[in-house]
Jmol script that loads the backbone (N, CA, C; Angstrom):
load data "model"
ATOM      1  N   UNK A   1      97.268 106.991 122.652  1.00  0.00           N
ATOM      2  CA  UNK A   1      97.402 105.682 123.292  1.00  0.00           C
ATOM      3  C   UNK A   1      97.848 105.864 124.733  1.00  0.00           C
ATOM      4  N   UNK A   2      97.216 104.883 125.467  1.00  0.00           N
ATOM      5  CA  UNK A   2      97.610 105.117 127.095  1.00  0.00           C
ATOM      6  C   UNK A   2      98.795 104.575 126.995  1.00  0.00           C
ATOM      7  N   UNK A   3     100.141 105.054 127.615  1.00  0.00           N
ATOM      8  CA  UNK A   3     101.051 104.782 128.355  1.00  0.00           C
ATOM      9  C   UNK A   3     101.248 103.401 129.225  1.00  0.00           C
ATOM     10  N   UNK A   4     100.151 103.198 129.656  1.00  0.00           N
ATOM     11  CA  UNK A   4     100.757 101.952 130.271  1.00  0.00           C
ATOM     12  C   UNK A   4     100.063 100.699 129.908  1.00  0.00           C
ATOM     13  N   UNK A   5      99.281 100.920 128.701  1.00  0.00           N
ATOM     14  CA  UNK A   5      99.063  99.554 128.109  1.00  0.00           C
ATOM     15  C   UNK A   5      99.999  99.376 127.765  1.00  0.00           C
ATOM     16  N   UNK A   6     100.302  97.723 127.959  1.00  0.00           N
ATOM     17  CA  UNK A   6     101.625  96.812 127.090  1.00  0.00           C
ATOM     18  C   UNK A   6     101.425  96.816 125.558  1.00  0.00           C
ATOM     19  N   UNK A   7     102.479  96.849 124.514  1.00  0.00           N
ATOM     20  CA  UNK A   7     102.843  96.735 123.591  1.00  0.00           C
ATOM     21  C   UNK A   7     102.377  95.229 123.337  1.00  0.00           C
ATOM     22  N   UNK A   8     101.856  94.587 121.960  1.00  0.00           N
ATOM     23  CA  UNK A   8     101.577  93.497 121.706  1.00  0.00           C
ATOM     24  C   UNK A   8     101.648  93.312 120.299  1.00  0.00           C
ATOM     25  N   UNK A   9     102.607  92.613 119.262  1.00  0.00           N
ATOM     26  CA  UNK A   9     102.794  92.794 117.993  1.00  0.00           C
ATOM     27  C   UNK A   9     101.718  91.436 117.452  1.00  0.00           C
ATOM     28  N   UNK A  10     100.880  91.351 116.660  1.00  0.00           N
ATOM     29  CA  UNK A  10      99.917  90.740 116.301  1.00  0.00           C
ATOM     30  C   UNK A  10     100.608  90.586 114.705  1.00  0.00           C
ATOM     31  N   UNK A  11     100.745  88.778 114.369  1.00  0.00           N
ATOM     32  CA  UNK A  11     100.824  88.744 112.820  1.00  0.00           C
ATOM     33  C   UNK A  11      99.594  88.185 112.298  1.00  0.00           C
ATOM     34  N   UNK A  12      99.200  88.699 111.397  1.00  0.00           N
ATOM     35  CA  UNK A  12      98.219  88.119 110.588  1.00  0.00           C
ATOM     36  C   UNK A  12      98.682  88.730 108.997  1.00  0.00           C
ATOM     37  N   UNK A  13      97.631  88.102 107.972  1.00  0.00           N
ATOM     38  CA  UNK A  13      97.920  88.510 106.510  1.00  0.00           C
ATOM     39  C   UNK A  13      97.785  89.495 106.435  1.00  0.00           C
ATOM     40  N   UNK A  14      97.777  89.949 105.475  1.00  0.00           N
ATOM     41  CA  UNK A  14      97.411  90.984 104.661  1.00  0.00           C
ATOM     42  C   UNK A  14      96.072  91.812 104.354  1.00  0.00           C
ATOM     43  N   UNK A  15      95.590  90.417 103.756  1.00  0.00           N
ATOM     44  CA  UNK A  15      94.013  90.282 103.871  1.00  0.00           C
ATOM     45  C   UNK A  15      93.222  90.204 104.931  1.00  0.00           C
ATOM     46  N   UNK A  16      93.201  89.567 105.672  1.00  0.00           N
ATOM     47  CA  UNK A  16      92.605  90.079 107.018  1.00  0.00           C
ATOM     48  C   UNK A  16      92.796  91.473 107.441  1.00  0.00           C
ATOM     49  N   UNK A  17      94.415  92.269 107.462  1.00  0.00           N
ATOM     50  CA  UNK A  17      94.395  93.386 107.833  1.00  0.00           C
ATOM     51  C   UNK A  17      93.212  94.387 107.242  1.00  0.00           C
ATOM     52  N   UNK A  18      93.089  93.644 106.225  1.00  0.00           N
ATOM     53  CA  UNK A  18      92.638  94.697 105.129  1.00  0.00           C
ATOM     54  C   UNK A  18      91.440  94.930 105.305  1.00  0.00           C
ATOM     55  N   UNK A  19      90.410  93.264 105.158  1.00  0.00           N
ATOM     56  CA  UNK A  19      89.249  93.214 105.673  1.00  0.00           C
ATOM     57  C   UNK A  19      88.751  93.697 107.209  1.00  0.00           C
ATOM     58  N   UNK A  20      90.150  93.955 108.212  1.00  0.00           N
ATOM     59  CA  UNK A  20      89.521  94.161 109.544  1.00  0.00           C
ATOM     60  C   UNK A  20      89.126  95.684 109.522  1.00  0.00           C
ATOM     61  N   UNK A  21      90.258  96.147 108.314  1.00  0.00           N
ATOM     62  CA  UNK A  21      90.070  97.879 108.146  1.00  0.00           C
ATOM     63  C   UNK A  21      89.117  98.608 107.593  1.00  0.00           C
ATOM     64  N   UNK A  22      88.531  97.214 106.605  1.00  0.00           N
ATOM     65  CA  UNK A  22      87.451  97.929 106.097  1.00  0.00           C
ATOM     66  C   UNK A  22      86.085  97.798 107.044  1.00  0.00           C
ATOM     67  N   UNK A  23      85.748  96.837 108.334  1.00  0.00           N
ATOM     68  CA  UNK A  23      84.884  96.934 109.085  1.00  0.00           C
ATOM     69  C   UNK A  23      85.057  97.606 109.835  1.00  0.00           C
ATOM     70  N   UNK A  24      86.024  98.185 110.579  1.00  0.00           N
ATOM     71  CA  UNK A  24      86.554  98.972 111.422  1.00  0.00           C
ATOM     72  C   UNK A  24      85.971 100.221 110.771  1.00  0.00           C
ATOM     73  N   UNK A  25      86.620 100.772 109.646  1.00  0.00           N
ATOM     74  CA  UNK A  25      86.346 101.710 109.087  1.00  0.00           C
ATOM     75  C   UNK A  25      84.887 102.408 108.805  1.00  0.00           C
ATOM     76  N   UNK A  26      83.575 100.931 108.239  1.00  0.00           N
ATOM     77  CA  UNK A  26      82.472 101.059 108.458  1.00  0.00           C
ATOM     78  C   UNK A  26      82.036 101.261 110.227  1.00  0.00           C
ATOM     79  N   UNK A  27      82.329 100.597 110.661  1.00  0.00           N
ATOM     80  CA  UNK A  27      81.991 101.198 112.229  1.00  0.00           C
ATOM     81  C   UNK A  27      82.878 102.130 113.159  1.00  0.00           C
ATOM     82  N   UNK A  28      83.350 103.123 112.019  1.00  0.00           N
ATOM     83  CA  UNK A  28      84.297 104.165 113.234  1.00  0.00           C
ATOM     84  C   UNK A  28      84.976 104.312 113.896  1.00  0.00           C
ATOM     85  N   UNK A  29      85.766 102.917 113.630  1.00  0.00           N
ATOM     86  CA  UNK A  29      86.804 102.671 114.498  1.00  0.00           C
ATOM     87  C   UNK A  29      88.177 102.796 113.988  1.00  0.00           C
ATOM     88  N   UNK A  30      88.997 102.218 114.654  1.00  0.00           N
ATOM     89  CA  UNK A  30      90.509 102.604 114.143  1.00  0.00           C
ATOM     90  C   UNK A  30      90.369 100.860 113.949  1.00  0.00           C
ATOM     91  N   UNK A  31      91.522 100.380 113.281  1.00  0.00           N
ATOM     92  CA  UNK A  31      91.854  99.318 113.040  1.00  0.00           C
ATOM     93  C   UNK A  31      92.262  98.631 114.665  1.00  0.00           C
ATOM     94  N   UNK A  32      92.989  98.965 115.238  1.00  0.00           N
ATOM     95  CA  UNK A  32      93.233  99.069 116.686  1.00  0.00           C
ATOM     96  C   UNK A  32      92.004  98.378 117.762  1.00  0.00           C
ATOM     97  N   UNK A  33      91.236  99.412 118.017  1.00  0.00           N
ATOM     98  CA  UNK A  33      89.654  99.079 118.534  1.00  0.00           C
ATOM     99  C   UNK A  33      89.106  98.405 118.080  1.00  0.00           C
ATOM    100  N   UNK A  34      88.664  98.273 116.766  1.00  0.00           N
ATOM    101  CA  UNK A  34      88.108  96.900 116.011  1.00  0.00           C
ATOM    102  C   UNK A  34      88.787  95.870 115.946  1.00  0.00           C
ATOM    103  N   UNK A  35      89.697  95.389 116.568  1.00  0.00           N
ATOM    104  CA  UNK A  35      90.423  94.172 117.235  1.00  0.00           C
ATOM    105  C   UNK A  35      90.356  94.293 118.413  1.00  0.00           C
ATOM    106  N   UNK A  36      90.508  95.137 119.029  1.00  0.00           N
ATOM    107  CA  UNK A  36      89.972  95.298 120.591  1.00  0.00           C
ATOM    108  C   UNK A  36      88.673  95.113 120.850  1.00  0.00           C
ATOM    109  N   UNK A  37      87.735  95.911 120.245  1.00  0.00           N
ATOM    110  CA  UNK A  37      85.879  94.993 120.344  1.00  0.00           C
ATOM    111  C   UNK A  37      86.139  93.554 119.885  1.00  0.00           C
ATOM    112  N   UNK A  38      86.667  93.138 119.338  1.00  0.00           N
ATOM    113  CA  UNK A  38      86.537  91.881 118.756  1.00  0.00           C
ATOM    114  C   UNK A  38      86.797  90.871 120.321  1.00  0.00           C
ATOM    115  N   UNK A  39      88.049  91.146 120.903  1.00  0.00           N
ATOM    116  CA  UNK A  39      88.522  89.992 121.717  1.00  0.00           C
ATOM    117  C   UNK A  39      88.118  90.335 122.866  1.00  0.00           C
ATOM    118  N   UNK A  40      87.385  91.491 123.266  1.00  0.00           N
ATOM    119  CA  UNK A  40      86.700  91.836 124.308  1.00  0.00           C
ATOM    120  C   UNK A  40      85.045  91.174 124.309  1.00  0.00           C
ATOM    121  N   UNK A  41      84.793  91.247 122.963  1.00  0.00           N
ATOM    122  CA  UNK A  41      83.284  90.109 122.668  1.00  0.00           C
ATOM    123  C   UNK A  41      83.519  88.854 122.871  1.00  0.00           C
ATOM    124  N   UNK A  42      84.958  87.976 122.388  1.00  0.00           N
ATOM    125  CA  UNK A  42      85.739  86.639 122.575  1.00  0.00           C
ATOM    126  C   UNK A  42      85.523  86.588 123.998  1.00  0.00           C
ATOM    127  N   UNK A  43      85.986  87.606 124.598  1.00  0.00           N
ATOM    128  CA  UNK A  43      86.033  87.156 126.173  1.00  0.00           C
ATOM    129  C   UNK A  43      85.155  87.414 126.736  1.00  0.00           C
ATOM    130  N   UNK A  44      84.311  88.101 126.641  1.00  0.00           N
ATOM    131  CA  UNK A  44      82.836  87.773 126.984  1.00  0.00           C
ATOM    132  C   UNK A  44      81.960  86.596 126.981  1.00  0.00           C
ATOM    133  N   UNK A  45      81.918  86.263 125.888  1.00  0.00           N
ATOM    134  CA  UNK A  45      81.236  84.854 125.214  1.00  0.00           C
ATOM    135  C   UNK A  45      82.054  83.515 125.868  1.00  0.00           C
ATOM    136  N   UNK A  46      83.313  83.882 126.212  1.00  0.00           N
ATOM    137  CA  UNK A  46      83.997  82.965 126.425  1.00  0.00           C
ATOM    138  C   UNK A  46      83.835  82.756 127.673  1.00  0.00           C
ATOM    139  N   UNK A  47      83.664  83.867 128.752  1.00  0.00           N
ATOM    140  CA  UNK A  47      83.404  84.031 130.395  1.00  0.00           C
ATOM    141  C   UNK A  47      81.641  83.522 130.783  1.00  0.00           C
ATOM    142  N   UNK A  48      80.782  83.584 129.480  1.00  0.00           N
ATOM    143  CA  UNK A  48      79.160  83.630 129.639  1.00  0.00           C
ATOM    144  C   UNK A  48      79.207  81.921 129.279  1.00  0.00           C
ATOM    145  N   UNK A  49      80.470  81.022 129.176  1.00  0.00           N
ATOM    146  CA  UNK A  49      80.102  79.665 128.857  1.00  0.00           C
ATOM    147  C   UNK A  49      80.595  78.897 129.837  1.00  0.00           C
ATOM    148  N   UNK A  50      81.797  79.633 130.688  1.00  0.00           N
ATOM    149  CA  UNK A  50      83.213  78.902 131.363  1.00  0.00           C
ATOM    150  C   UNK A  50      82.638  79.517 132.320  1.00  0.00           C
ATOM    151  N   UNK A  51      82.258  80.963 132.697  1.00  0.00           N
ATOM    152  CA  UNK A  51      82.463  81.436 133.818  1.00  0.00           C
ATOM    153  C   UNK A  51      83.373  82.697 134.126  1.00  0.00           C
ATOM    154  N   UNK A  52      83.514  83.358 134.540  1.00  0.00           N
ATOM    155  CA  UNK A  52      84.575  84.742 134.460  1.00  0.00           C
ATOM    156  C   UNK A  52      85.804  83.913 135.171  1.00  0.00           C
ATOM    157  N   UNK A  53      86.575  84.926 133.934  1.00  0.00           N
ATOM    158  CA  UNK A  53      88.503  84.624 134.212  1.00  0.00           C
ATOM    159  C   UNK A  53      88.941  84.910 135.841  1.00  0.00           C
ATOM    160  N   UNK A  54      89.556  84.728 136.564  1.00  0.00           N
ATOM    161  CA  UNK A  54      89.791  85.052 137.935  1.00  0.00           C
ATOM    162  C   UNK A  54      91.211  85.715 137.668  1.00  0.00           C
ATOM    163  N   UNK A  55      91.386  86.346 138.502  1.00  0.00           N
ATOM    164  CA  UNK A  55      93.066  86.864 138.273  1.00  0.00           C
ATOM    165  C   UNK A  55      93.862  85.829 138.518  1.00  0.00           C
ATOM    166  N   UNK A  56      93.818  84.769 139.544  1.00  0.00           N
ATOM    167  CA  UNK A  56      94.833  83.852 139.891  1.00  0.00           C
ATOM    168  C   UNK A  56      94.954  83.033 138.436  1.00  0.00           C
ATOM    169  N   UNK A  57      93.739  83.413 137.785  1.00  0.00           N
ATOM    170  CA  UNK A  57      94.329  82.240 136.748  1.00  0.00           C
ATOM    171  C   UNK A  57      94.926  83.354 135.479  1.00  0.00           C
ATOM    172  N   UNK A  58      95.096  84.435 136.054  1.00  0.00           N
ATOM    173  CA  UNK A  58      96.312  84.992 134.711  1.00  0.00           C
ATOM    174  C   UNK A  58      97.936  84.564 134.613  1.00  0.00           C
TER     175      UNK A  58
END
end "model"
wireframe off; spacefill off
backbone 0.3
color backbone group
């Protein structure tokens, strides 16, 4: 893990964990990255409807 990514504690169930591990797992990923592709596709889809995020608006 890089060093200077921020720490971010994520709650969800059980079941979801479980189910994210087993797609993750089918596509080679760590549980980790397969939540990371996930909200990196979110923000994609989300920038291809709105428009790209600007920094001023972080």
């Amino acid at each position: 893990m890089r060093k200077d990514y921020p720490r971010f504690t994520l709650r969800i169930s059980n079941e979801m964990l479980q189910k994210i591990g087993c797609i993750a797992s089918n596509n080679g990923r760590t549980k980790n990255k397969e939540i990371e592709f996930l909200l990196k596709r979110h923000i994609a889809e989300y920038e291809r409807l709105y428009g790209p995020i600007i920094k001023k608006d972080l």
